[in-house]
TIVO-455901 format. One record per residue (C-alpha): residue in one letter; chain; x, y, z. Coordinates in nm, 2 decimals. Layout:
# TIVO-455901
rest  kette  px  py  pz
A  A  X  Y  Z
...
This chain:
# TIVO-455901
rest  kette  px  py  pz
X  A  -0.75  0.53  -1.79
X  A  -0.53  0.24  -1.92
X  A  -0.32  0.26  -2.21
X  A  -0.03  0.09  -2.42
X  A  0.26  0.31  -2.54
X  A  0.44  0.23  -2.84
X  A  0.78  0.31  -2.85
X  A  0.75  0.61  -3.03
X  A  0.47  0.81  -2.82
X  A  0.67  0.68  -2.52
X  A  0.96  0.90  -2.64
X  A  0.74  1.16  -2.65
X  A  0.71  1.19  -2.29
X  A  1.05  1.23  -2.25
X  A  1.17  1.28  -1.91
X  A  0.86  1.26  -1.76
X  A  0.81  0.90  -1.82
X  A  1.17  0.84  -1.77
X  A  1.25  0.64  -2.13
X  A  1.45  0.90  -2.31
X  A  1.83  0.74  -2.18
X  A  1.66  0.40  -2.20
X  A  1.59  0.37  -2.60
X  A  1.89  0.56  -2.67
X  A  2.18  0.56  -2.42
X  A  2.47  0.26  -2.47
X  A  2.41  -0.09  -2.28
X  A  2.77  -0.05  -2.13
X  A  2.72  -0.12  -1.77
X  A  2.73  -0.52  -1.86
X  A  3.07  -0.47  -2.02
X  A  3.20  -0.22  -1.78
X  A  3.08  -0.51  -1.46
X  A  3.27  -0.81  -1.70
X  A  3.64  -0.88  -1.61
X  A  3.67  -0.60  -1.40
X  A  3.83  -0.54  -1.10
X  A  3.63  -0.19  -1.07
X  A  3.37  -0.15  -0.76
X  A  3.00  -0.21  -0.89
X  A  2.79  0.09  -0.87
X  A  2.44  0.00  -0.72
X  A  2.09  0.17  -0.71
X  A  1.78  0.07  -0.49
X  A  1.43  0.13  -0.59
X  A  1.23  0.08  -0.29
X  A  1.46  0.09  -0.01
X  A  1.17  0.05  0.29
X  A  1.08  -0.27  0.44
X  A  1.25  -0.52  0.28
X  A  1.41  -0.31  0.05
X  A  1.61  -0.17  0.34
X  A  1.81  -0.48  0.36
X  A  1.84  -0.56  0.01
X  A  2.01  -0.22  -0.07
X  A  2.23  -0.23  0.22
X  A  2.31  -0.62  0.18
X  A  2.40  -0.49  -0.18
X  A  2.57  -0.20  -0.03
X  A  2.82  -0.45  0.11
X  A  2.98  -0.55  -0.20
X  A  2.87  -0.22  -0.43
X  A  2.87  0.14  -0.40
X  A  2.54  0.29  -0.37
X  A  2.53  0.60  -0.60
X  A  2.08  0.60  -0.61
X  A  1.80  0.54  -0.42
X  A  1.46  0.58  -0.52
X  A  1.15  0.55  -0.29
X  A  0.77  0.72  -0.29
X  A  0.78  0.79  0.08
X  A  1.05  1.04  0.17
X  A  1.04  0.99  0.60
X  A  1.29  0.85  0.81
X  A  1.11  0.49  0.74
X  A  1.16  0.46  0.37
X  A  1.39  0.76  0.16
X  A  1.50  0.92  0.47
X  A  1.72  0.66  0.69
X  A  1.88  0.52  0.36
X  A  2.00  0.88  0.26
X  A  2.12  0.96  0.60
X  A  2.32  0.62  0.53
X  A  2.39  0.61  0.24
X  A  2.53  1.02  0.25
X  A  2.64  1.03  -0.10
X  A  2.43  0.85  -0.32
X  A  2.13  1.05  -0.55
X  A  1.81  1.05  -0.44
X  A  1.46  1.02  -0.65
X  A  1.10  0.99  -0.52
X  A  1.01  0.86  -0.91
X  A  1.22  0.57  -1.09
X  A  1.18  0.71  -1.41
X  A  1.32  1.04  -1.34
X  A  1.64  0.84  -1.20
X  A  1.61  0.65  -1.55
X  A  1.66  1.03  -1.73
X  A  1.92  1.13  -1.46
X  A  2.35  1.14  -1.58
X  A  2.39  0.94  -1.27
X  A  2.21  0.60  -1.49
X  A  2.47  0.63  -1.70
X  A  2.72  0.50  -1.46
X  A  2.49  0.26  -1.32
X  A  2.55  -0.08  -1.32
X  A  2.29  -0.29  -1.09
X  A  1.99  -0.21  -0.95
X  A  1.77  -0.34  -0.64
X  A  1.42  -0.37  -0.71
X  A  1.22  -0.43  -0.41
X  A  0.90  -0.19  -0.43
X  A  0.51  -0.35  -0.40
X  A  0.48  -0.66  -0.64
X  A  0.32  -0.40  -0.93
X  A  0.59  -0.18  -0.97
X  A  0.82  -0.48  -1.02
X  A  0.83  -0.52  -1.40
X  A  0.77  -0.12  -1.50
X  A  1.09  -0.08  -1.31
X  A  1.34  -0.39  -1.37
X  A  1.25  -0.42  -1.72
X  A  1.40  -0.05  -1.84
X  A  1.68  -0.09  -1.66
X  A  1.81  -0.42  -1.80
X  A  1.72  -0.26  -2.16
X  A  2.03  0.00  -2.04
X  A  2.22  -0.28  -2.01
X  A  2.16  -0.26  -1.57
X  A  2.27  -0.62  -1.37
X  A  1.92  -0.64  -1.17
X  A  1.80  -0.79  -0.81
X  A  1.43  -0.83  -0.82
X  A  1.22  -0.93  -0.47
X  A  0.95  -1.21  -0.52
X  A  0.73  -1.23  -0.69
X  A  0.90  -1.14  -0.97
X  A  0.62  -1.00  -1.15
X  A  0.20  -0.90  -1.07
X  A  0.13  -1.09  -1.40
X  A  0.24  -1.36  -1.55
X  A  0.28  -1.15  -1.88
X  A  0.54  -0.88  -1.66
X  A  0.69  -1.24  -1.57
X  A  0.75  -1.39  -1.91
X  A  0.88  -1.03  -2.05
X  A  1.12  -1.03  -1.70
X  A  1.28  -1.34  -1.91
X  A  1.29  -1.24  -2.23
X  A  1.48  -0.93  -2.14
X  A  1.77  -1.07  -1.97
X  A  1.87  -1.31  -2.21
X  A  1.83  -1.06  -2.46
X  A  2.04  -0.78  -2.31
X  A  2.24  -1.03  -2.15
X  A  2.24  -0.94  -1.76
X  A  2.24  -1.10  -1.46
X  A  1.98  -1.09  -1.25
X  A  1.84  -1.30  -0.91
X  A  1.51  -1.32  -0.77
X  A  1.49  -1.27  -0.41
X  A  1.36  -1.56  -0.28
X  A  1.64  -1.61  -0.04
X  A  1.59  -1.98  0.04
X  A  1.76  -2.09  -0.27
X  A  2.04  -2.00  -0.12
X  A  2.03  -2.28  0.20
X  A  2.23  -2.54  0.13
X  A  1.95  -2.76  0.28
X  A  1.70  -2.67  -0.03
X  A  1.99  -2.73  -0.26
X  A  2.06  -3.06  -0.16
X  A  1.67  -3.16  -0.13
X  A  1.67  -3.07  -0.48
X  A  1.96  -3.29  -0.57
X  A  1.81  -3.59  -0.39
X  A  1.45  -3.57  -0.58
X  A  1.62  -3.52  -0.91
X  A  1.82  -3.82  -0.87
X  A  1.49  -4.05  -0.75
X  A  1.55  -4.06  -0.40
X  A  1.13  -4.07  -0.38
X  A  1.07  -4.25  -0.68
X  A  0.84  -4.09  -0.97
X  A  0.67  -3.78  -0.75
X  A  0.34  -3.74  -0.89
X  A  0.15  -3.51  -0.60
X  A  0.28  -3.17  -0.39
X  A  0.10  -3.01  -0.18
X  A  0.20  -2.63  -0.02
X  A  0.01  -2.45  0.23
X  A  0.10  -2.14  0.38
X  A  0.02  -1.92  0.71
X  A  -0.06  -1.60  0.45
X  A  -0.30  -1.39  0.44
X  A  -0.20  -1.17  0.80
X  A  -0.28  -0.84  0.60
X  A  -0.60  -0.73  0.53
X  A  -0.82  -0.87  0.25
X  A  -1.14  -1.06  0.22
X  A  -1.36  -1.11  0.44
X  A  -1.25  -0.79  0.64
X  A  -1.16  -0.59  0.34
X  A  -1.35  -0.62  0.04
X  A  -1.44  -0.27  -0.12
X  A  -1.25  0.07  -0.08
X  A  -1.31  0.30  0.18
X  A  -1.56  0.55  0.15
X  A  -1.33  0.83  0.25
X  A  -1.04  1.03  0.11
X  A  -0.74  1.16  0.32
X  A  -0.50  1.44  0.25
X  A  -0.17  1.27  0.07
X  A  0.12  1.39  0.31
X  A  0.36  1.63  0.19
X  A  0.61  1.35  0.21
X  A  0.45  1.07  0.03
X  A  0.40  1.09  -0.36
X  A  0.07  0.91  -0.42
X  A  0.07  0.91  -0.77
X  A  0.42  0.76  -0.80
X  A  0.31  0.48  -0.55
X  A  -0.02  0.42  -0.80
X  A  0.23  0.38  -1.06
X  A  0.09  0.16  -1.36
X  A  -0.26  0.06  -1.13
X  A  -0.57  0.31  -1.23
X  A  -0.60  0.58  -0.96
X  A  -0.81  0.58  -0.70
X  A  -0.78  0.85  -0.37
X  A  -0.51  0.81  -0.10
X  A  -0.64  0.68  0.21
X  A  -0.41  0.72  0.53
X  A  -0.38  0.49  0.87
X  A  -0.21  0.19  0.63
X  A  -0.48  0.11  0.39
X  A  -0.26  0.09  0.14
X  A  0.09  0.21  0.23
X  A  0.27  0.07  0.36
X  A  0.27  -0.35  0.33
X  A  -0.12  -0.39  0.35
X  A  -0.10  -0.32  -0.06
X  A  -0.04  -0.69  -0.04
X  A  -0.36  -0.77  -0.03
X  A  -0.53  -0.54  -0.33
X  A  -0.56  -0.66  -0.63
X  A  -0.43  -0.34  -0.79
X  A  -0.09  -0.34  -0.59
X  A  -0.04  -0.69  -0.48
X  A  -0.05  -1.04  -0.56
X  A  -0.20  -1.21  -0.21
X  A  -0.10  -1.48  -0.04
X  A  0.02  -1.70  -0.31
X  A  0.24  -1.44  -0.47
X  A  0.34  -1.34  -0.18
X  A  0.49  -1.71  -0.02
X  A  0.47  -1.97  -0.31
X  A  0.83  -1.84  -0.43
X  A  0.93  -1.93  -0.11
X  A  0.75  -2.24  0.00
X  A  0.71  -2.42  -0.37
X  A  1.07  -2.32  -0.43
X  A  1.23  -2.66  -0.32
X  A  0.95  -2.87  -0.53
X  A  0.93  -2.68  -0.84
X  A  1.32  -2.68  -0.83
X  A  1.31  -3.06  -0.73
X  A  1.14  -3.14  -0.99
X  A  1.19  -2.93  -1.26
X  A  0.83  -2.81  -1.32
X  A  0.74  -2.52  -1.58
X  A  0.43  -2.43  -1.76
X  A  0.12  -2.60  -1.61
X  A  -0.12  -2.80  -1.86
X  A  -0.46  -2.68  -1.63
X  A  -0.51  -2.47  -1.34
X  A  -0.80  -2.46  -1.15
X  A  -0.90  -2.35  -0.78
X  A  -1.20  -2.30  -0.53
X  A  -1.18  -1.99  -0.32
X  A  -1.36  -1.80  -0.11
X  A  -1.46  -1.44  -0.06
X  A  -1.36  -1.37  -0.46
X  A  -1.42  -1.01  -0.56
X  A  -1.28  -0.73  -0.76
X  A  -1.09  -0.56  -0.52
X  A  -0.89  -0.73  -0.28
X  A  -0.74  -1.11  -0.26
X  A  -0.99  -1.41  -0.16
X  A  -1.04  -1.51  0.21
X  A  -0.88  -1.90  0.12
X  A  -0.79  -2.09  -0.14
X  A  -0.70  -2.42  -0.28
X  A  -0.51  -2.40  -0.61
X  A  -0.48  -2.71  -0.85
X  A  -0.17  -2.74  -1.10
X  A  -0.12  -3.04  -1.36
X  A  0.20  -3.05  -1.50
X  A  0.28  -3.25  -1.76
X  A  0.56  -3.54  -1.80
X  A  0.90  -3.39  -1.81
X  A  1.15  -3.59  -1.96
X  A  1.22  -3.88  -1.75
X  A  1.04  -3.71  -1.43
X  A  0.67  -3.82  -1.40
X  A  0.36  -3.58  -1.47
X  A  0.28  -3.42  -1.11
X  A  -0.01  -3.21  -0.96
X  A  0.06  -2.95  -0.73
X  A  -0.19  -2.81  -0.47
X  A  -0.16  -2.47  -0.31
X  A  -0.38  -2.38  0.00
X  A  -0.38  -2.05  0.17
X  A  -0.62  -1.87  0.43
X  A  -0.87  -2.01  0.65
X  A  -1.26  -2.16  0.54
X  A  -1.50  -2.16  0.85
X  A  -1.23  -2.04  1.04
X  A  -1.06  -2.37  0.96
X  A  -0.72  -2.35  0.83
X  A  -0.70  -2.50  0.42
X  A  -0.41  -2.78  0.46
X  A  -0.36  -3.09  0.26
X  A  -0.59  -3.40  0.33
X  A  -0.57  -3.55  0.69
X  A  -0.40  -3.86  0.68
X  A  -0.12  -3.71  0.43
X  A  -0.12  -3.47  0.71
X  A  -0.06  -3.77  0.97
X  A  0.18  -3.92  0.77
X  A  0.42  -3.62  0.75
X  A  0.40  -3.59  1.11
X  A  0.55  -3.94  1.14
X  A  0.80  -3.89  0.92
X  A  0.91  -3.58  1.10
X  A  0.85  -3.72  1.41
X  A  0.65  -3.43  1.48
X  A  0.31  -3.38  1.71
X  A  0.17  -3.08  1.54
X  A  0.17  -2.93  1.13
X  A  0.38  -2.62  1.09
X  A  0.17  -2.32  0.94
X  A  0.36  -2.30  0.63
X  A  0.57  -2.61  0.49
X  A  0.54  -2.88  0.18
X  A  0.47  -3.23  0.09
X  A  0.61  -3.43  -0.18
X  A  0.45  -3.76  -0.28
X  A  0.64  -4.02  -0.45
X  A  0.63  -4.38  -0.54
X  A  0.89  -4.46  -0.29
X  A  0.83  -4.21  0.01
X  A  0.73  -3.89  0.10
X  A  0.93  -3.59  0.21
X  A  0.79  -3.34  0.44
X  A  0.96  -2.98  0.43
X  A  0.83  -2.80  0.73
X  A  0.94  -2.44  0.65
X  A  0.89  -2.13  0.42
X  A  1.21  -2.25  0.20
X  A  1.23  -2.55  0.21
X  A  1.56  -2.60  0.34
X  A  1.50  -2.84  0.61
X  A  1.34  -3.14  0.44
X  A  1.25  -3.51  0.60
X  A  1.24  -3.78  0.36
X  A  1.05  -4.12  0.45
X  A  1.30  -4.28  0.27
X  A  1.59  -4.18  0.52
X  A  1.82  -3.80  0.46
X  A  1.74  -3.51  0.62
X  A  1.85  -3.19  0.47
X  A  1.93  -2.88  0.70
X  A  2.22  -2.59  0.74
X  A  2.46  -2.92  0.77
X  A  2.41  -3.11  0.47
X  A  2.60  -2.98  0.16
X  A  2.50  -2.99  -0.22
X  A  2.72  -3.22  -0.42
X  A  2.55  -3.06  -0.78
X  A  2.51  -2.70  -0.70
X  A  2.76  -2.50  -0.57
X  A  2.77  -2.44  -0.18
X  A  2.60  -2.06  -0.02
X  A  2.39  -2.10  0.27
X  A  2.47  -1.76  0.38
X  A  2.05  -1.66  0.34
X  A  1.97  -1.33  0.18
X  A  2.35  -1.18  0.17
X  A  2.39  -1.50  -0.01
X  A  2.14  -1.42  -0.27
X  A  2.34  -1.10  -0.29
X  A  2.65  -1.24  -0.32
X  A  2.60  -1.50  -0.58
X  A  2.45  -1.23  -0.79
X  A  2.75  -0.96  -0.80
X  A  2.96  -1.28  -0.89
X  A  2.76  -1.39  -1.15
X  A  2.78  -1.03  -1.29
X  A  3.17  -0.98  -1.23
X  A  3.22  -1.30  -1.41
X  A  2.97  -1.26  -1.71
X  A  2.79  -1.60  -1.63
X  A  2.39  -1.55  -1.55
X  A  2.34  -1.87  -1.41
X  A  2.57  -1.82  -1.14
X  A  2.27  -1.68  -0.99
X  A  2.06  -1.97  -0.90
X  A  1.69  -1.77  -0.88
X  A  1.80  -1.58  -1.23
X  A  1.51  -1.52  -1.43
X  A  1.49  -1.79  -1.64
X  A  1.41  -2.02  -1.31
X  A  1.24  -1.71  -1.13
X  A  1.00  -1.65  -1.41
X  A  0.88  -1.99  -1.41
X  A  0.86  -2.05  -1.08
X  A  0.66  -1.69  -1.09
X  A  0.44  -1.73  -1.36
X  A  0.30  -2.11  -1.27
X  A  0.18  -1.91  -0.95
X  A  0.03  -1.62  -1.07
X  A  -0.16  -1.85  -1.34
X  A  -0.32  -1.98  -1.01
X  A  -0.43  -1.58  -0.88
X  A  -0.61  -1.64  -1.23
X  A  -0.79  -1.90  -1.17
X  A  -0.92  -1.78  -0.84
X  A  -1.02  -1.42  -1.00
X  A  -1.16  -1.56  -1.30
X  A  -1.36  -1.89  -1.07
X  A  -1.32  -2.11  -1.35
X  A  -1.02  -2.35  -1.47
X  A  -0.81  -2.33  -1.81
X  A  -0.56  -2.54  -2.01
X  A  -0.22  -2.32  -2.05
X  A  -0.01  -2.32  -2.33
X  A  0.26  -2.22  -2.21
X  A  0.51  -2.24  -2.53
X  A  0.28  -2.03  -2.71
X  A  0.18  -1.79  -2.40
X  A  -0.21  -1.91  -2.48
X  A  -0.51  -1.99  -2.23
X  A  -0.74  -2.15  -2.34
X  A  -1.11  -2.26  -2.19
X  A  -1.14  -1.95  -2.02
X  A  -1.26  -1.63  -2.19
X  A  -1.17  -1.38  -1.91
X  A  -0.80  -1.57  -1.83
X  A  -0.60  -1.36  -2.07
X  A  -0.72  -1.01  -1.89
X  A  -0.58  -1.11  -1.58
X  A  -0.28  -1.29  -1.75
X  A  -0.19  -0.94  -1.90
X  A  -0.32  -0.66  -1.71
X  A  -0.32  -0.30  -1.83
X  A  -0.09  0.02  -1.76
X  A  -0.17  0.38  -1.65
X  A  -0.06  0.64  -1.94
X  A  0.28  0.70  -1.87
X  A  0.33  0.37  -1.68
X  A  0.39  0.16  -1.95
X  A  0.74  0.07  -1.95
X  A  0.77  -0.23  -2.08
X  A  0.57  -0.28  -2.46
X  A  0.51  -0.60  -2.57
X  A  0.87  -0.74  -2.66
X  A  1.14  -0.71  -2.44
């Protein structure tokens, strides 16, 4: 069953949905964080995988007083308790939304599977909560464009962890195809080395089976906002191979495209595509296709030309999908290079190319003559390069000094960078191409594109309503 709350049946719930403190208590963590020379107080939800190292990274420059995760074993809940000795622990975010510890709250880590992200950020910056969100930002584009809204109007800071923003290398690529080094750039192509979890062709229904939910894991938490289906055990779902199901994940180009895009989009200041379309293979209800090649037009942007931008993911005939041959070849020659690295970018522009060949971008050959690496500086943006502490640490001084975009990958960048993506998982679910408004949130040519740009909620999932 999938539902919409209003605000009032929402407070019906009470504590447990979690939204009681949330529509009531005082946004006082943002003033409390301003000016101060008081240590932050920091919570993680989802502290396995990578949200082990974002808490902890966190934990450098905050006290942890919460953790939340579903899976309570030495993997997940358990380690970070044992390290974290006095902070409170929750199997269920919303009960830590209910809990007096909130109160005193001011950040929060966000780093649970991609569909949890919004239903769990979004409260907390309504309490006024600082907050550190792992890429994607959102599972739709609509979670994405609420992400937004929200911190400008509660006023927090908040970064995206796509942790290549913070190389100095990506920064100074940037700068250099702002400023024209490549002429007007009217073509970018991305490829990446995702899927390696299971999806189509291997996976393309649920099992047939259901499996006892261990006392440890709370399977109905994990389900969150998605409908429910049975728990299956041996890592169908839990833990990382949610990646690839539709109801949990966002596949191989939500997964990477934050990452590998990020010095492009950035570059070149793209937002709202005009038209998607994409071919893909393997397409079916349940899990994430078996390739894909995603097309974005972009219109002109001020002085910076109007640009299409390819995405290609997976394999087709057991052939990897990469850009066309001889850009392919030309890269190579620029980098001086023999073979194509499994996941990198291409820029094309009037004057040159410039071939990125890694996940973010930060090493970057241009035709035209720089080369950006750890060694080159940004003369624009300010200097990091200190990778995912970086991310970390740019954030907690963005909220000590009351200025958001301090934090490069805040959520006005993030959400665009997030939602032009997701617009492509659209495409390849719906099989047919649509012109996006993006000013006025509107699809158009495509009768099935706003389901999938919205999505649905689980009763008592539905955190978020429809303004932030």
């Amino acid at each position: 069953m999938t539902t919409r709350l209003t605000r009032r049946s929402a407070l019906k719930l009470g504590a447990a949905s979690g939204l009681g403190y949330l529509f009531t208590g005082p946004s006082f963590s943002v003033l409390r964080a301003q000016g101060s020379n008081a240590r932050l107080r920091v919570a993680g939800i989802g502290v396995g995988g990578k949200g082990s190292s974002d808490i902890d990274q966190a934990g450098n420059l905050m006290e942890v007083v919460a953790l939340v995760d579903i899976d309570e074993t030495d993997k997940f809940l358990g380690a970070k308790a044992k390290k974290w000795g006095k902070a409170k622990t929750f199997t269920d975010y919303r009960k830590l939304f209910d809990d007096a510890v909130f109160k005193n709250v001011d950040a929060v880590t966000v780093s649970t599977p991609d569909h949890h992200h919004a239903t769990a950020a979004i409260p907390c910056m309504r309490a006024g909560k600082h907050v550190y969100v792992q890429k994607p930002l959102t599972q739709t584009v609509f979670e994405a464009r609420m992400m937004a809204e929200a911190a400008r109007k509660y006023k927090v800071c908040t970064q995206m962890g796509n942790q290549g923003t913070a190389a100095n290398g990506l920064r100074r690529a940037a700068e250099l195809v702002q400023k024209g080094e490549l002429g007007a750039v009217k073509e970018v192509h991305v490829w990446t080395n995702r899927p390696i979890w299971p999806q189509a062709p291997k996976v393309m229904k649920r099992p047939d089976k259901t499996d006892p939910v261990p006392a440890t894991l709370h399977w109905d938490e994990f389900l969150g906002k998605a409908p429910e289906r049975p728990y299956v055990g041996g890592r169908t779902y839990h833990d990382f191979a949610w990646r690839g199901w539709w109801d949990f994940g966002t596949g191989a180009i939500g997964d990477m495209a934050c990452h590998t895009a990020n010095m492009a989009f950035m570059g070149l200041k793209l937002a709202n595509p005009t038209k998607v379309s994409a071919e893909a293979g393997d397409v079916n209800p349940e899990t994430c296709p078996s390739w894909a090649h995603v097309t974005m037009e972009f219109a002109k942007r001020g002085d910076l030309a109007a640009c299409t931008l390819h995405w290609y993911e997976g394999k087709r005939d057991n052939k990897k999908v990469l850009p066309p041959d001889e850009l392919v070849a030309k890269a190579l020659k620029v980098a001086g290079a023999n073979k194509l690295v499994d996941s990198g970018s291409i820029l094309v522009g009037e004057k040159g190319i410039a071939y990125s060949p890694d996940d973010y971008g930060a090493n970057v050959f241009f035709e035209t003559g720089p080369k950006t690496g750890n060694d080159t500086k940004p003369e624009t943006m300010a200097v990091n390069n200190k990778g995912d502490q970086g991310q970390k640490n740019e954030w907690v001084e963005a909220i000590k000094a009351g200025k958001p975009t301090l934090a490069l990958s805040n959520f006005d960048y993030a959400s665009a960078l997030t939602e032009a993506f997701l617009l492509g998982n659209v495409a390849i679910r719906t099989g047919k191409p649509f012109n996006w408004d993006g000013v006025n949130f509107k699809a158009t040519g495509n009768d099935e594109a706003m389901k999938y740009i919205k999505g649905a909620y689980r009763k008592g999932w539905d955190l978020i309503g429809e303004k932030a």
